[in-house]
C-alpha positions as CSV (number, residue, x, y, z in Angstrom):
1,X,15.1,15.1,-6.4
2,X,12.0,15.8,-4.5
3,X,11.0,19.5,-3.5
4,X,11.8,18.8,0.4
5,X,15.5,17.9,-1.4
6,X,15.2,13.9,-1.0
7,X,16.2,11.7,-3.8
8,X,13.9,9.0,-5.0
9,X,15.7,6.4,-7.8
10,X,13.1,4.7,-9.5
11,X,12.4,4.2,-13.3
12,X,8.3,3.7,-12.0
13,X,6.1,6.4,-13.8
14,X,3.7,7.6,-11.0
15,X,6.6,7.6,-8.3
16,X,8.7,10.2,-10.2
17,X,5.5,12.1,-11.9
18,X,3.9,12.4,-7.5
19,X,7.5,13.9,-6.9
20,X,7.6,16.9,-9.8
21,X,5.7,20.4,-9.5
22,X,4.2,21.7,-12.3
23,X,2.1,24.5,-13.2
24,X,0.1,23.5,-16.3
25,X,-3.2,22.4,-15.5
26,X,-3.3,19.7,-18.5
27,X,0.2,18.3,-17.1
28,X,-1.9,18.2,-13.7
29,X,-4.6,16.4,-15.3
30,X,-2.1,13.8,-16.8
31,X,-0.3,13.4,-13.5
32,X,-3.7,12.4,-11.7
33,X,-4.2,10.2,-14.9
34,X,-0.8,8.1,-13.7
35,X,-2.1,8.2,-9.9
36,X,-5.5,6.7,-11.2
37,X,-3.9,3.9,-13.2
38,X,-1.5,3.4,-10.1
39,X,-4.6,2.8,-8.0
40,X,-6.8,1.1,-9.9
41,X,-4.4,-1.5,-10.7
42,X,-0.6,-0.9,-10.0
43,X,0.4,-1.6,-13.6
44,X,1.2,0.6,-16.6
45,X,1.2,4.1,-15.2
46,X,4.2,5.1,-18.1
47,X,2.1,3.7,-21.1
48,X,-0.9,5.4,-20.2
49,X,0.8,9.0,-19.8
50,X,2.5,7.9,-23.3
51,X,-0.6,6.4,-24.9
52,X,-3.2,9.6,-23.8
53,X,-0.7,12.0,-25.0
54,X,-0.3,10.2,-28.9
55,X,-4.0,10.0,-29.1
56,X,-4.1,13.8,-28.2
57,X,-1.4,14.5,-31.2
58,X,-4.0,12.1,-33.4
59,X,-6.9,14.6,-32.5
60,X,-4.5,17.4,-33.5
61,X,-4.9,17.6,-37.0
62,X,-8.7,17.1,-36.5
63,X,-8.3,20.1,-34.5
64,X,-7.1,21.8,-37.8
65,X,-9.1,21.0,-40.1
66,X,-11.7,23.0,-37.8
67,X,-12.8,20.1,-37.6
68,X,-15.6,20.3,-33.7
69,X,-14.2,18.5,-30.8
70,X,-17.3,16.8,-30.1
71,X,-17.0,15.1,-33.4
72,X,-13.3,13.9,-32.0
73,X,-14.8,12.5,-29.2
74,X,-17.4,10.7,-30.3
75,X,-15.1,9.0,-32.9
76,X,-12.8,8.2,-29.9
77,X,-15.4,6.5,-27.5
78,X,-16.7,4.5,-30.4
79,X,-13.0,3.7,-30.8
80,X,-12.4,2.7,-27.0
81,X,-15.9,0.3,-27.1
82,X,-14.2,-1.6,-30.4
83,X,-10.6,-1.5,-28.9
84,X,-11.7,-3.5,-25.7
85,X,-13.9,-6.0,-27.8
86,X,-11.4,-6.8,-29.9
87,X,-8.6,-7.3,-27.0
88,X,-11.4,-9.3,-24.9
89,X,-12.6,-11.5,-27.9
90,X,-9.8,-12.1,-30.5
91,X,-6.2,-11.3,-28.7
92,X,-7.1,-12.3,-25.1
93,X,-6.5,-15.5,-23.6
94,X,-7.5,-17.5,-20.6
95,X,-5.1,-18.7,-17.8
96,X,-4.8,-21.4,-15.9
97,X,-3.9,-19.7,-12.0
98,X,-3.4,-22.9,-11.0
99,X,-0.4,-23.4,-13.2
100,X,2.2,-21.7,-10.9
101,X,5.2,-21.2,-14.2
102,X,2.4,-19.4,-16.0
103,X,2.0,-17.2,-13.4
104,X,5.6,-16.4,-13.0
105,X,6.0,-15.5,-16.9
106,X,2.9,-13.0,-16.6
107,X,4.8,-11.6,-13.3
108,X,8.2,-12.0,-15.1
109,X,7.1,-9.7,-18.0
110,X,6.3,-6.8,-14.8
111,X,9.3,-7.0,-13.6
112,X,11.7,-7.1,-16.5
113,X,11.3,-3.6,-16.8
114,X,12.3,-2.5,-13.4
115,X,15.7,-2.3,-11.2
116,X,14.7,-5.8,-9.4
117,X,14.5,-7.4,-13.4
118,X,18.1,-8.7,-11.8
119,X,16.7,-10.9,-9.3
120,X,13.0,-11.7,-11.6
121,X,12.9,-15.1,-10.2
122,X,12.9,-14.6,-6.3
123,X,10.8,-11.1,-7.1
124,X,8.0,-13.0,-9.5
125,X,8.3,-15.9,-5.8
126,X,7.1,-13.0,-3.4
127,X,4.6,-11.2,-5.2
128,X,3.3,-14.6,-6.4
129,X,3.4,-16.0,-2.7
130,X,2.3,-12.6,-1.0
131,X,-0.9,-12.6,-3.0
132,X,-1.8,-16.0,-2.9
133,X,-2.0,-15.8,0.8
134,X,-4.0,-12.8,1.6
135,X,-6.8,-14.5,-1.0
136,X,-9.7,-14.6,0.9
137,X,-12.7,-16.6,-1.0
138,X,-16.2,-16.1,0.3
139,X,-19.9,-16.2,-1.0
140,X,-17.8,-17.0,-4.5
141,X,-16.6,-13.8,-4.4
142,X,-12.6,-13.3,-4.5
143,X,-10.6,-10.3,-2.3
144,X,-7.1,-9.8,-2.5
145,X,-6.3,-6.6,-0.4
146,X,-2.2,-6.3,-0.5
147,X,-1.9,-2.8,1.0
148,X,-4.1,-4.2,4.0
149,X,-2.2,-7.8,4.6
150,X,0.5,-7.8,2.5
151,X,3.1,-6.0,4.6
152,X,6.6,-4.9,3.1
153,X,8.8,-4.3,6.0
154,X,12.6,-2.8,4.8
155,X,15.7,-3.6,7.1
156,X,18.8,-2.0,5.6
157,X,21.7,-4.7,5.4
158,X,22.1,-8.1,4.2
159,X,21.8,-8.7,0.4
160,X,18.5,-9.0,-2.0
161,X,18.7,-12.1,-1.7
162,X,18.3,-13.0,1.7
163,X,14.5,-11.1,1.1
164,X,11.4,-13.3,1.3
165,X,7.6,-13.7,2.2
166,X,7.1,-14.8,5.9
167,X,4.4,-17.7,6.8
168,X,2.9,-15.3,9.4
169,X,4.0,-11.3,10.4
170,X,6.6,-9.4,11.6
171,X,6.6,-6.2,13.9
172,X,9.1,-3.8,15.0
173,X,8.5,-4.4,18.5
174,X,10.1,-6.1,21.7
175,X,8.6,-7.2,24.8
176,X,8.1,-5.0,27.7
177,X,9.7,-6.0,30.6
178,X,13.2,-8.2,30.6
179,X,11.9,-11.5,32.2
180,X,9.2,-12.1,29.4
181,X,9.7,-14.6,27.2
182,X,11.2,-14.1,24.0
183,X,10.4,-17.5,22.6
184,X,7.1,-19.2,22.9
185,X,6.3,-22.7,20.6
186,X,2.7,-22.9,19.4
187,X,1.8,-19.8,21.4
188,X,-2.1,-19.1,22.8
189,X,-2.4,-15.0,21.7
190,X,-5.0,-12.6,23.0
191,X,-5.4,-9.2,21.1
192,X,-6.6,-6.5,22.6
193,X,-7.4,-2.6,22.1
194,X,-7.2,-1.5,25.1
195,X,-5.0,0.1,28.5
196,X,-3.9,-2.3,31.0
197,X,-3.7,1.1,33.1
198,X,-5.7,2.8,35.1
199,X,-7.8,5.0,33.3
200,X,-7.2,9.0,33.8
201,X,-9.4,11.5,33.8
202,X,-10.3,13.1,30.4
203,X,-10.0,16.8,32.3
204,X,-8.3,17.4,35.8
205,X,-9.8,15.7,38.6
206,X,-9.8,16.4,42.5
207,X,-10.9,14.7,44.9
208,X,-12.9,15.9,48.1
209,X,-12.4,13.7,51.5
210,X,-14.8,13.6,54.3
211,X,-13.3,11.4,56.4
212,X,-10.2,12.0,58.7
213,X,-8.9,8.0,58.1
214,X,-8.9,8.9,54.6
215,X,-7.1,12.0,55.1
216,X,-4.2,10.6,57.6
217,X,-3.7,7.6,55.1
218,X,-3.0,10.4,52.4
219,X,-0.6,12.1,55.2
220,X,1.3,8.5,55.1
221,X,2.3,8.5,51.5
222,X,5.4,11.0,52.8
223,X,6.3,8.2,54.6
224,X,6.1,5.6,51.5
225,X,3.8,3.8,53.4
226,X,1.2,3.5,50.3
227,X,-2.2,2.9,52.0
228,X,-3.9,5.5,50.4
229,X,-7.8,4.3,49.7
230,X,-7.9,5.7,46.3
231,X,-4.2,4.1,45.2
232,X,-6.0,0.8,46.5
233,X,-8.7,1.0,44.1
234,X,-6.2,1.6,41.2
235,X,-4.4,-1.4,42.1
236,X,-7.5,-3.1,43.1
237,X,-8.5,-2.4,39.2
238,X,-4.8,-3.3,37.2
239,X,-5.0,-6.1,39.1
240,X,-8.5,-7.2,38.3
241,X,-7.9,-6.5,34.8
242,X,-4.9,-8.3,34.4
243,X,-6.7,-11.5,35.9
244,X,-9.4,-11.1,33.2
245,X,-6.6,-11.8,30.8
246,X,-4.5,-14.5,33.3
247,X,-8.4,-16.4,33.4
248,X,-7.8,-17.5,29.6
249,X,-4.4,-19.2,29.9
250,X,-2.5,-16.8,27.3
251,X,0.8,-17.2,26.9
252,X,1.6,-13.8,24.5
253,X,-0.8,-10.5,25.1
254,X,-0.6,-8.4,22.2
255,X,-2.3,-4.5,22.9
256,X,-2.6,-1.6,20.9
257,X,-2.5,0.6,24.1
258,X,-0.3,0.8,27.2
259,X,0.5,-1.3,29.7
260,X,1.2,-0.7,33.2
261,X,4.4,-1.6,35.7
262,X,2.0,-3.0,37.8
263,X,-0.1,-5.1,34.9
264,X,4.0,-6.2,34.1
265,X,4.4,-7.3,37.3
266,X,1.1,-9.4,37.5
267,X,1.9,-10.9,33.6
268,X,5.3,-11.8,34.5
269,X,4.0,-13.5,37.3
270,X,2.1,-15.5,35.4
271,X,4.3,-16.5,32.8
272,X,2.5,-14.0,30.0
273,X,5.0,-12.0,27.3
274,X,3.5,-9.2,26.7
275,X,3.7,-6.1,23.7
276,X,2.3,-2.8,23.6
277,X,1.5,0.1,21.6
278,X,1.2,-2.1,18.7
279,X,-0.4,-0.3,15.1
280,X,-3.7,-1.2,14.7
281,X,-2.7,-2.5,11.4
282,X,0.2,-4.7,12.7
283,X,-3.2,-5.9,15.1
284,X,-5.4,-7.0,12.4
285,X,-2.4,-8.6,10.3
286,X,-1.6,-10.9,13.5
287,X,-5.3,-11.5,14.0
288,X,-5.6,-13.1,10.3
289,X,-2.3,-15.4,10.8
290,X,-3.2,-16.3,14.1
291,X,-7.0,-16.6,13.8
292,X,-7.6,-14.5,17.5
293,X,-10.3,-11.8,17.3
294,X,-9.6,-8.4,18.6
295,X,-11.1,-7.4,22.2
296,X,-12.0,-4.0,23.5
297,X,-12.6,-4.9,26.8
298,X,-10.8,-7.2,29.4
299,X,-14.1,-8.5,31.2
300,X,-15.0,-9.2,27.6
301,X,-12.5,-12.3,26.6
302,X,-14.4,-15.2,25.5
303,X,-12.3,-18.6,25.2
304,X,-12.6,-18.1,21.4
305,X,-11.2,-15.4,21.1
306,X,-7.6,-16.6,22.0
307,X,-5.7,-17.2,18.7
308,X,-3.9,-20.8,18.6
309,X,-2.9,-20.9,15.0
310,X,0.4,-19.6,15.0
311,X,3.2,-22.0,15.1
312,X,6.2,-20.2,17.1
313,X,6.5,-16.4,18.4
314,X,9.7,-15.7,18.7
315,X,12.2,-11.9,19.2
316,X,15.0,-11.6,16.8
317,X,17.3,-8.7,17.1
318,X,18.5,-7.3,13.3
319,X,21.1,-4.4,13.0
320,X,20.1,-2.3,16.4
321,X,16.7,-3.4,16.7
322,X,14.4,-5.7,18.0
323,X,11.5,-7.6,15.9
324,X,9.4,-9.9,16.8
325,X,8.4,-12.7,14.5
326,X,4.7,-14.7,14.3
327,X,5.5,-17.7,11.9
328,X,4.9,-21.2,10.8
329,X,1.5,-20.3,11.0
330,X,-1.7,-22.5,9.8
331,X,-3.5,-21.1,6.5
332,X,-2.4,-17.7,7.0
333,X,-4.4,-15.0,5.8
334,X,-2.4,-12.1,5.8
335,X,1.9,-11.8,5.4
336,X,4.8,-9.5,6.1
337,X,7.5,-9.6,3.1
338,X,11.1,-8.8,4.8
339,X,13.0,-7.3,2.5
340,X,17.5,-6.8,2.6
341,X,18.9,-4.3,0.8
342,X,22.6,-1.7,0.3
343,X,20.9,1.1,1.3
344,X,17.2,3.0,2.0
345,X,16.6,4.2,-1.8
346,X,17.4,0.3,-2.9
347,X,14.7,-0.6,-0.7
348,X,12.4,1.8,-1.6
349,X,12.9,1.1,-5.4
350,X,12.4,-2.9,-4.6
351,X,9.6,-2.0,-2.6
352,X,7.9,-0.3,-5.3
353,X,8.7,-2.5,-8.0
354,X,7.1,-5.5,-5.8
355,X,4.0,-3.3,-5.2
356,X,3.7,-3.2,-9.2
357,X,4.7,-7.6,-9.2
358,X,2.2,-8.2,-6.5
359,X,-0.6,-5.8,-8.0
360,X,0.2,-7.8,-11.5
361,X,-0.7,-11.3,-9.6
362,X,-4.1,-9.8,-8.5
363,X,-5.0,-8.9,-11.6
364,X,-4.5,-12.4,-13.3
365,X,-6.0,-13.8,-10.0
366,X,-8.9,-11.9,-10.0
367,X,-9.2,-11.4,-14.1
368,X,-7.8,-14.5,-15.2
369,X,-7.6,-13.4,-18.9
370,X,-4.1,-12.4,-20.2
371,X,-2.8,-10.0,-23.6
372,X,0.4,-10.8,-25.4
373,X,3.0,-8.0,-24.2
374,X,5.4,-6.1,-26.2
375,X,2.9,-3.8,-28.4
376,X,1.5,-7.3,-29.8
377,X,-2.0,-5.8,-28.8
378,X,-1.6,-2.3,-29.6
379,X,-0.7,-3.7,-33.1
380,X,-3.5,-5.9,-32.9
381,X,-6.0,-3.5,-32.6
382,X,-4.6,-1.2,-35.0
383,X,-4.4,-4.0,-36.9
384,X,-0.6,-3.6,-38.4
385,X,1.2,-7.0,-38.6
386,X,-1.9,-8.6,-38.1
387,X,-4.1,-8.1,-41.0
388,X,-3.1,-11.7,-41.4
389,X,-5.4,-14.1,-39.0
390,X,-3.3,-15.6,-36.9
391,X,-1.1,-13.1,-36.1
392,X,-2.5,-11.3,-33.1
393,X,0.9,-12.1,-30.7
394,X,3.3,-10.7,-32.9
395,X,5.2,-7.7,-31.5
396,X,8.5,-5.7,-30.8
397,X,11.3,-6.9,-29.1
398,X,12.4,-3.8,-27.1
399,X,16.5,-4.9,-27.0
400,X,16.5,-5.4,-30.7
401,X,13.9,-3.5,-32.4
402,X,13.2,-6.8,-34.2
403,X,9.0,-7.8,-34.9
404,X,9.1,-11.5,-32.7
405,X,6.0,-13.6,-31.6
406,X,5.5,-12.8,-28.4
407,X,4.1,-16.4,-27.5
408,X,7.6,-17.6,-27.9
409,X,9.3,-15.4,-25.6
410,X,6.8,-15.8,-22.7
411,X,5.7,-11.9,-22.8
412,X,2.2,-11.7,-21.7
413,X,0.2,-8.5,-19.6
414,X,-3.3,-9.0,-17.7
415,X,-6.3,-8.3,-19.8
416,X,-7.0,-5.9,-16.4
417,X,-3.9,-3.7,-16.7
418,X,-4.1,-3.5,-20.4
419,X,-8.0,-2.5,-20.7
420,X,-7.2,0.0,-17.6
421,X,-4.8,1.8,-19.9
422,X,-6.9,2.3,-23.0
423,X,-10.0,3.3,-21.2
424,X,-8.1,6.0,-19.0
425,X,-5.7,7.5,-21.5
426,X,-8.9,7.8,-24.3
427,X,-10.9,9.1,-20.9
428,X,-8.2,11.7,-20.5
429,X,-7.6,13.0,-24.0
430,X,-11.3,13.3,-24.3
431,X,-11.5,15.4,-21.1
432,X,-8.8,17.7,-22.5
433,X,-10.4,17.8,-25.6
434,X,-13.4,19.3,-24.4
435,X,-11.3,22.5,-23.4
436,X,-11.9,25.7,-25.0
437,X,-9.2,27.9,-22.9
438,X,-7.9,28.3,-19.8
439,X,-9.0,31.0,-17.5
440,X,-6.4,31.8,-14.8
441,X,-6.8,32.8,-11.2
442,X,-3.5,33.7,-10.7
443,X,-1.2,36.8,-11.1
444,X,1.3,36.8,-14.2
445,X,4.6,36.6,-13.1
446,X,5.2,40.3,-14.9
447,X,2.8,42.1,-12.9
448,X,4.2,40.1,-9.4
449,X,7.6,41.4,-10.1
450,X,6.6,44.7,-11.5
451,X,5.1,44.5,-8.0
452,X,1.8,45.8,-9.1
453,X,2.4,48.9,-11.6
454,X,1.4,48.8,-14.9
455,X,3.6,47.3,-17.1
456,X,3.4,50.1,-20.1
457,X,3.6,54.2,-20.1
458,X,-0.2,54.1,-21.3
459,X,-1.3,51.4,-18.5
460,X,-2.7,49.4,-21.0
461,X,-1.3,46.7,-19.3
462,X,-2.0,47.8,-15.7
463,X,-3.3,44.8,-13.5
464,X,-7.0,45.3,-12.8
465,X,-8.7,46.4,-9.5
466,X,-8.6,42.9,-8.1
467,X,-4.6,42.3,-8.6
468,X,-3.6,45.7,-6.7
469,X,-0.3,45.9,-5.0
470,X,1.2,42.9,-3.0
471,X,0.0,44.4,0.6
């Protein structure tokens, strides 16, 4: 349970470490250790917590011997430089990213860990497909930016299985006015980022008239007849905006701002669907899958800027609520991943157990050298089993407790994840080496609850001048 009294189910190391309060700086330290690792790349936040606190129970005996820290640490770093050698050089080995079934084992061996290990196959799909489609290659240089493009979107209901990776976005949204249309094939879509209002005044505004006609037309509005001059130049200016946009034939406006009855009005005239107050994330997600380009202004809209790569645009209502779906699209570069579930927590586990499958892909796509799994390196660089040659994939089978090749059963862990771990959790036993004592800026809890007085008849234990009575 979380301190606001929520409940979060997962097995993940970081997720349950973020939720729990402690007070011990070194626990602190460790918990920003798991955060790092989370980060940096998704994978192995429980082994490095485990690993950083066995190399700090190594250094203890050291420790006793009177042995200086510094020593410790020097032994360590040298250690860390030969650790990643010999995992880059003798038990690393190249992939093939290409070869779509090795890719699924690496992502197989994430997952079989987690709650989703149930459904590995459709799971090890997604995060395969979700990160092959936000891979942007350019001046030979690879990005794959999940948390950007790769969107998970939950919808309690339905089963796991009916989850998959969309060939374009999804939004929670619906159009804005009933006589839009809610289906559009092969749609032209302008973005934009701003009001199709009229624009208020940042502070109050008033308005000084000189002229009696002005002053009897405001008289009218009483009436409802609405001649006023300066309601005529807001029409005047909805309506010249929304021709701006009419001008370059769109048939869906999507804006990140509001939108007007009147701009309605003129859109529905012309056949346009329109949706507002979209996130400016959703924005740049449809920009990618539909190849449009963002516009600030509505006197602005160049031809090219009208996105014709999306295949249909269509409004789907799921449970109570209305989403609107921007599929079939051509060489997509950016996703939604619509995921069914029981209940919320389900979800939120699946979710997170994805992140950690999808962040796995990236790191073989982006790294494409791969570690045999199951303590086969750990054992190869502490050179156990394999003082034999030949032997660096040998390791434990974590059902059985039985020493198995690991080439045979398909385990294998990115050379990314792997290095990540062994650098931090050396990096964060050194740290905590280099600590004498701790020094304290807070009250002990005796003195709070003794409110202040000292704690003995001679005073000995009397707070000092600085920790006087709570006021």
């Amino acid at each position: 349970m979380d301190p606001m009294g929520g409940i979060v189910m997962t097995n993940d190391g970081n997720a349950i470490l973020r939720e729990i309060n402690v007070q011990h700086p070194a626990a602190k330290s460790m918990i920003e250790v798991a955060r790092t690792q989370d980060e940096e790349v998704g994978d192995g936040t429980t082994s490095v917590i485990i690993l950083g606190g066995e190399v700090l129970s190594v250094a203890e005996p050291f420790l006793e011997q009177q042995m200086h820290p510094t020593v410790i640490i020097s032994a360590f770093r040298q250690a860390l430089e030969d650790l990643i050698d010999i995992l880059r050089e003798k038990v690393s080995t190249p992939v093939d990213v290409t070869n779509r079934s090795e890719m699924m084992k690496i992502v197989k061996s994430c997952v079989g860990t987690k709650f989703i290990s149930k459904w590995s196959d459709l799971a090890c799909q997604i995060a395969l497909d979700a990160t092959s489609t936000v891979l942007l290659e350019e001046n030979g240089r690879r990005e794959i930016d999940i948390k950007r493009y790769a969107k998970v979107e939950k919808i309690p209901g339905g089963t796991i299985e009916d989850s998959k990776v969309l060939n374009g976005v999804m939004i929670n949204k619906d159009i804005v006015h009933p006589k839009m249309k809610r289906r559009i094939e092969k749609p032209r879509i302008l973005l934009l980022d701003c009001n199709l209002e009229y624009k208020k005044g940042e502070s109050q505004t008033n308005i000084e008239i000189t002229k009696e006609e002005d002053f009897s037309q405001f008289f009218l509005m009483d009436t409802h007849v609405f001649s006023s001059k300066i309601l005529q130049m807001e029409e005047e200016f909805v309506r010249k905006m929304c021709d701006e946009v009419i001008a370059v034939k769109p048939d869906l406006v999507i804006t990140e701002k509001g939108v007007s009855d009147l701009a309605q009005h003129f859109l529905v005239k012309a056949g346009i669907s329109c949706i507002r107050r979209v996130r400016k994330s959703d924005n740049n997600r449809i920009a990618r899958v539909c190849g449009a380009t963002i516009v600030n202004r509505t006197d602005e809209i160049r031809e090219e800027d009208v996105g014709t790569d999306c295949g249909l645009f269509y409004i789907e209502k799921i449970g109570d609520e209305y989403f609107t779906f921007l599929v079939e699209c051509k060489n997509p570069k950016a996703c939604t991943i619509l995921l069914r579930g029981a209940s919320k927590d389900i979800l939120m586990e699946v979710e997170r157990n994805l992140q950690d499958a999808m962040n796995v892909a990236r790191n073989v796509l982006l790294e494409p050298l791969l570690v045999p799994g199951g303590g086969a390196a750990e054992m190869a660089a502490a050179q156990a089993k394999h003082a034999s040659p030949n032997n660096t994939t040998w390791g434990i089978d974590g059902e059985t407790g039985k020493i198995v090749d690991m080439k045979e059963y398909g385990i294998w862990e990115p050379f990314a994840v792997k290095s990540q771990i062994y650098k931090t959790a050396i990096e964060t036993a050194v740290l905590l080496l280099r600590i004498d004592d701790i020094v304290s800026g807070t009250k002990k809890q005796s003195d709070a609850a003794a409110g202040g007085r000292p704690a003995g008849p001679t005073g000995e234990d009397a707070p000092q001048a600085s920790e006087g009575p709570d006021p």
